[in-house]
C-alpha positions as CSV (number, residue, x, y, z in Angstrom):
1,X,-71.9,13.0,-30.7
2,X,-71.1,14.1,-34.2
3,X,-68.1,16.6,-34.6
4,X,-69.1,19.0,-37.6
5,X,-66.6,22.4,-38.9
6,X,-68.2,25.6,-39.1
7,X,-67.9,27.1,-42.7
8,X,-66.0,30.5,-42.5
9,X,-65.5,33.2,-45.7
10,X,-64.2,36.3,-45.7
11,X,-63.6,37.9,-49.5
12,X,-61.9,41.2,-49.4
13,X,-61.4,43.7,-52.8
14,X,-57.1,44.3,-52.7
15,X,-56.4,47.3,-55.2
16,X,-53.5,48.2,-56.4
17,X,-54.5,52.4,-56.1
18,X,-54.3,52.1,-52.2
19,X,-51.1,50.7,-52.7
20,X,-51.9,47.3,-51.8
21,X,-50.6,43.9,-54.0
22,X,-52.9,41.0,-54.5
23,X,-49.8,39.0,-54.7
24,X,-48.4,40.3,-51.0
25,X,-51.9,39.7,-50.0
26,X,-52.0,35.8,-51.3
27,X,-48.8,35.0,-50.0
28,X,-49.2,36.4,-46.6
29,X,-52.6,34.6,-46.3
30,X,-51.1,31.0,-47.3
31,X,-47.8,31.6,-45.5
32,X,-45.8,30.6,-48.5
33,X,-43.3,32.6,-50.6
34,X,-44.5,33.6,-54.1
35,X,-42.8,36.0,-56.4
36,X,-44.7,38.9,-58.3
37,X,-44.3,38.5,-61.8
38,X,-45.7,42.2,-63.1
39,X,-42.8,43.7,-60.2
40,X,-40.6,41.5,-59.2
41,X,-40.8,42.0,-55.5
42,X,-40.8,38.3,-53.4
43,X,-43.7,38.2,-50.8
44,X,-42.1,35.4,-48.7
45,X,-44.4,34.8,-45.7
46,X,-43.2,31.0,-45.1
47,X,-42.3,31.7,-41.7
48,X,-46.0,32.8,-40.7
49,X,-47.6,30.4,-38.5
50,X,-51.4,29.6,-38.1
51,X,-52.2,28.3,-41.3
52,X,-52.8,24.7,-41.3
53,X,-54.7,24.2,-44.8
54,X,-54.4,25.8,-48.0
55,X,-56.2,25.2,-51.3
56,X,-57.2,26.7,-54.9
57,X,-60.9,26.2,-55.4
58,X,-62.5,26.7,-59.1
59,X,-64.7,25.8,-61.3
60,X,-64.2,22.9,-63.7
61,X,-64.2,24.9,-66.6
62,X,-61.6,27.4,-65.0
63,X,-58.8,28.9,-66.5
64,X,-55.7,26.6,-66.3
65,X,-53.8,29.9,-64.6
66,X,-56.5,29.8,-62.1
67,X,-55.8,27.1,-60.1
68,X,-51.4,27.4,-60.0
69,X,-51.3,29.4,-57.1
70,X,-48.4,32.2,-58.6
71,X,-51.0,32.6,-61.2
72,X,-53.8,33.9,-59.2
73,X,-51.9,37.0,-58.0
74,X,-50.1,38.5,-61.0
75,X,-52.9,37.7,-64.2
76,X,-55.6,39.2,-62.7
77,X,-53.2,42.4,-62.2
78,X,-51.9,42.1,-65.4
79,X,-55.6,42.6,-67.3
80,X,-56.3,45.5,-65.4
81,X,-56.4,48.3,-67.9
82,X,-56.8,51.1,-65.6
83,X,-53.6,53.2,-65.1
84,X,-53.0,53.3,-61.2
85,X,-51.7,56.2,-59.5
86,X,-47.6,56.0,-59.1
C-alpha cells in the first residue's frame, strides 16, 4: 500500500490597519524568532512547538529578498504606500 500526504493551503490577507504585523504573523507560523526591520519589535516564537517543516517557495525569477525569510515580512510592508491608521 502506497503512503501519499494530503496537500494543505491556507493563505490569509495580514494588514497592518487591524493592527496586525506580517512579520509577527511569519514568525509565529515558522516558530522561529525574526526581528521587524520597519519597527524594531522581535517576534520570537522559537519556543512554539508543532512545526516540523518550514520552507520559502518562489519562483525562479523571484526577487532575491523573496526567498531570505527576514525579508518576506518587512519589504512587502515597507512598499506599502498607504498611510495606516496610528
Amino acid at each position: 500500500m502506497a503512503v501519499m500526504a494530503i496537500y494543505h493551503l491556507s493563505v490569509k490577507t495580514i494588514g497592518r490597519a487591524q493592527g496586525r504585523s506580517a512579520t509577527a504573523a511569519a514568525a509565529y507560523r515558522a516558530a522561529t524568532r525574526v526581528v521587524d526591520e520597519r519597527t524594531g519589535l522581535v517576534h520570537d516564537y522559537s519556543r512554539k512547538g508543532g512545526v516540523l517543516h518550514r520552507e520559502i517557495v518562489a519562483p525562479d525569477d523571484a526577487p532575491n529578498w523573496s526567498t531570505i525569510a527576514r525579508g518576506c515580512g518587512t519589504r512587502p510592508s515597507s512598499a506599502e504606500t498607504r498611510r495606516t491608521r496610528p
